[in-house]
C-alpha positions as CSV (number, residue, x, y, z in Angstrom):
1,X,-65.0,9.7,40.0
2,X,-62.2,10.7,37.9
3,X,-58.5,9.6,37.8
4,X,-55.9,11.3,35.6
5,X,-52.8,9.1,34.9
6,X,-49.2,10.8,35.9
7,X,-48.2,13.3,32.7
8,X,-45.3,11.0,31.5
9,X,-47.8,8.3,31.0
10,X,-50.1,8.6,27.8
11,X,-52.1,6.9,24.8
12,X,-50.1,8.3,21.7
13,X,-51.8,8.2,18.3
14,X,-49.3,6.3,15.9
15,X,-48.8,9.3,13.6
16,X,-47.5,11.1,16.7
17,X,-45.0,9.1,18.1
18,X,-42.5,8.9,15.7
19,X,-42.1,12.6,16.0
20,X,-42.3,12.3,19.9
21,X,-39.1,9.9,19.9
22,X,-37.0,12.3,17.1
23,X,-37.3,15.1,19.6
24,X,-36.3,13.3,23.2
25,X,-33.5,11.0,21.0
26,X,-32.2,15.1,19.3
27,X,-31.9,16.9,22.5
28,X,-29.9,14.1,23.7
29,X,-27.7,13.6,20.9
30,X,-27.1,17.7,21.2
31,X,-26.3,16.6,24.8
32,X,-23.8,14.5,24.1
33,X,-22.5,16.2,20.9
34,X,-21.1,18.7,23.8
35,X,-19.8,16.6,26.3
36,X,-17.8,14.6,23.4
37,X,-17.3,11.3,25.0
38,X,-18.5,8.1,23.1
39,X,-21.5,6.7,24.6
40,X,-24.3,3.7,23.9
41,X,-28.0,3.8,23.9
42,X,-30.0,0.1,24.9
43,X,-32.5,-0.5,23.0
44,X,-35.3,-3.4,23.0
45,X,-37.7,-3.4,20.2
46,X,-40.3,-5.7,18.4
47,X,-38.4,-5.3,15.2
48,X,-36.9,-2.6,12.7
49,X,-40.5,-1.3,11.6
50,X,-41.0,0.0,15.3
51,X,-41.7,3.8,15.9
52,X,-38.2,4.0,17.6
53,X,-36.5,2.6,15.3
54,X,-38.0,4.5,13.0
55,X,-37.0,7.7,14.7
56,X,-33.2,6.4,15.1
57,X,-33.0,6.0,11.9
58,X,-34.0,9.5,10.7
59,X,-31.1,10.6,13.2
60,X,-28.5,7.8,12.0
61,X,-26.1,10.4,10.6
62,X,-26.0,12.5,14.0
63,X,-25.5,9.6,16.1
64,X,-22.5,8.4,14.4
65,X,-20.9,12.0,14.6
66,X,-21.9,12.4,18.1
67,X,-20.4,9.1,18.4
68,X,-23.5,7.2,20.1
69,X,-23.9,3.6,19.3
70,X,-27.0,1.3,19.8
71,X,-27.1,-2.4,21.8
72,X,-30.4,-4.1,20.3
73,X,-32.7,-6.5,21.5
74,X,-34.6,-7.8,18.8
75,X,-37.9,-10.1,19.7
76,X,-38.9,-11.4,16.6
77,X,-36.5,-11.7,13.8
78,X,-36.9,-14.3,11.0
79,X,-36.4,-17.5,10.1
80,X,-33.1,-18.7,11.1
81,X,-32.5,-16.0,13.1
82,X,-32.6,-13.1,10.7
83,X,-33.1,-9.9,11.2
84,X,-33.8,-7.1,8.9
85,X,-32.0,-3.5,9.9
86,X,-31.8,-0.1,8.8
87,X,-28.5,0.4,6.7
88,X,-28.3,3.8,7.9
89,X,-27.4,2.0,11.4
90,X,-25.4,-0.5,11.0
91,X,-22.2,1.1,11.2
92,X,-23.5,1.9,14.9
93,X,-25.6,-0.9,16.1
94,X,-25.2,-4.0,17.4
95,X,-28.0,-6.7,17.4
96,X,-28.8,-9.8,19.0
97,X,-32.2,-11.6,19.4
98,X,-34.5,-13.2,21.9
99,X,-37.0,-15.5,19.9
100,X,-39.1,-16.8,23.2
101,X,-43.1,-15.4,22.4
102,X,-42.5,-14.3,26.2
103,X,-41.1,-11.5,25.3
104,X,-43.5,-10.3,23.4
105,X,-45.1,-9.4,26.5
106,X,-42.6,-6.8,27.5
107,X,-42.7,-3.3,26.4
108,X,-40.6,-2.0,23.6
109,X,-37.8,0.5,25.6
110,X,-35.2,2.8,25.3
111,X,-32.4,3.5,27.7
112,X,-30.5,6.9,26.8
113,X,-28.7,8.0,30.1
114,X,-28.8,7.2,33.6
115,X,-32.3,9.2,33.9
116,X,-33.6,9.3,30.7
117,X,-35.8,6.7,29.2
118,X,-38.5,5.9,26.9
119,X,-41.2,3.0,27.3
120,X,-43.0,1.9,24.3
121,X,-46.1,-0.4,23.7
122,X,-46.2,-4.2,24.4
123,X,-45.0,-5.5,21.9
124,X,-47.5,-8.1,21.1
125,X,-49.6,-4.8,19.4
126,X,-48.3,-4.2,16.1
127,X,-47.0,-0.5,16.4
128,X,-48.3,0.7,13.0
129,X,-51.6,-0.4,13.3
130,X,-53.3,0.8,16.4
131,X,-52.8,3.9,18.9
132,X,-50.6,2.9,22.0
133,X,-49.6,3.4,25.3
134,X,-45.8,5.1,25.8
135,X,-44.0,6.3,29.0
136,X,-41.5,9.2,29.3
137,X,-39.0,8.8,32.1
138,X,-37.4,11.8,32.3
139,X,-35.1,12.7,35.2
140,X,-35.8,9.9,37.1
141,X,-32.9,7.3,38.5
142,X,-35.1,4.9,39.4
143,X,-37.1,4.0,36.7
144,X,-33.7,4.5,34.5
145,X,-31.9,1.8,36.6
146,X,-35.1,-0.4,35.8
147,X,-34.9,-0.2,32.1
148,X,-31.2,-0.6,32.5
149,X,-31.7,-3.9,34.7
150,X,-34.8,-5.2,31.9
151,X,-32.3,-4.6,28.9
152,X,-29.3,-6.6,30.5
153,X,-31.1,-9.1,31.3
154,X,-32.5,-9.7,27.5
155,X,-28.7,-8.9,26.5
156,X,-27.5,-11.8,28.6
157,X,-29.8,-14.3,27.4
158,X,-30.0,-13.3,23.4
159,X,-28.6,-14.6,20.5
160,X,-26.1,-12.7,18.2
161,X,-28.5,-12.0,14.9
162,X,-27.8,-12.8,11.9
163,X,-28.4,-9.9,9.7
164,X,-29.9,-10.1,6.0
165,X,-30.1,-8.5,3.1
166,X,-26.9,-6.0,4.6
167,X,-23.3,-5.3,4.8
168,X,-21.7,-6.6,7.7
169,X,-21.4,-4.5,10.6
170,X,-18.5,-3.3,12.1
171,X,-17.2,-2.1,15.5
172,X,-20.1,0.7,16.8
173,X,-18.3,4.1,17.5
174,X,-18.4,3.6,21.2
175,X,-15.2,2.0,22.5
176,X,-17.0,0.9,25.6
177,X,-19.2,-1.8,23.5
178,X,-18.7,-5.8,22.7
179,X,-17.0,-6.0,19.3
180,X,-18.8,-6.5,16.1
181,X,-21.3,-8.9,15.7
182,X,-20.1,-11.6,13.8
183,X,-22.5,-14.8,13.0
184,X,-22.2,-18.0,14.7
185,X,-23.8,-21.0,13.2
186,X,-25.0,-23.9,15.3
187,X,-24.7,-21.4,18.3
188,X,-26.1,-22.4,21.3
189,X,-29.0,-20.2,22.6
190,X,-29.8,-19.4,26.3
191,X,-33.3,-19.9,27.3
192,X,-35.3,-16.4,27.0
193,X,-36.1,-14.2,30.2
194,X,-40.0,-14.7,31.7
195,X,-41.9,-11.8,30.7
196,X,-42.1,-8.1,32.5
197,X,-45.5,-6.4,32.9
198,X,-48.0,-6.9,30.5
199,X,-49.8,-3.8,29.7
């Protein structure tokens, strides 16, 4: 007997993806470029060599005039809590870090409206290295609250990062965000959330 999975759901090959990404993250920065109101994407990643990030970055300079910032989760930045980050987004991102190997058994994700959302790969795999699995939520409320509930979570319970080898960041573009991260040595940092499906 054979079973197709739903259409949103679907092994990518690596090469694909990026491209994938750049086209769901342009129609929604042409989205917003016309409503005009400042607005933040939620993003939770394996680190800055992921596909998304990837893709973000090759769209940097139309997110900032759209005025679209990024909130990033980060699960496994360096030693002493570094994380390496695209310079072309760090005027508009703002990162903080779960270290917990837990995590690793989430998927990557990104939350772009209240129905649009992209699911990534766990992100034990290492994304340049193997095909992957990837969901497109598109339309759909419920699966966008989900991701929205997943990301806040991580949020509550991160650390702010510590960025290297960059400029500081300042302020994001949207107003609605926390201010900019600043770094806090000594900090103390929450215990990290139990994993969500492991694919």
């Amino acid at each position: 007997m054979r079973f197709n999975a739903p259409p949103t759901m679907r092994v990518v090959k690596k090469e694909e993806k990026e491209a994938r990404l750049k086209d769901l993250i342009s129609g929604h920065i042409r989205a917003r470029a016309e409503n005009g109101a400042a607005s933040t994407l939620h993003l939770v990643v394996r680190s800055h060599e992921s596909p998304v990030v990837r893709a973000l970055t090759a769209l940097a300079g139309d997110l900032t005039a759209a005025r679209i910032a990024l909130e990033v989760v980060v699960s496994l930045p360096g030693a002493d809590n570094l994380v390496t980050w695209p310079d072309e987004l760090a005027a508009v991102s703002h990162c903080r870090t779960v270290s917990d190997v837990r995590l690793l058994d989430a998927h990557e994700q990104l939350w772009l409206d209240a129905e649009t959302v992209w699911i990534g790969d766990c992100m034990r795999r290492e994304p340049t290295k193997r095909d992957a699995y990837e969901c497109y939520g598109l339309g759909c409320r419920t699966t966008a609250a989900s991701v929205l509930t997943a990301f806040n979570s991580f949020w509550s319970k991160a650390a702010v990062a510590t960025r290297t080898g960059l400029a500081p960041v300042v302020k994001p573009v949207a107003s609605e965000i926390e201010p900019a991260i600043v770094t806090v040595p000594g900090a103390e940092q929450s215990p990290a959330p139990t994993a969500m499906t492991r694919h």
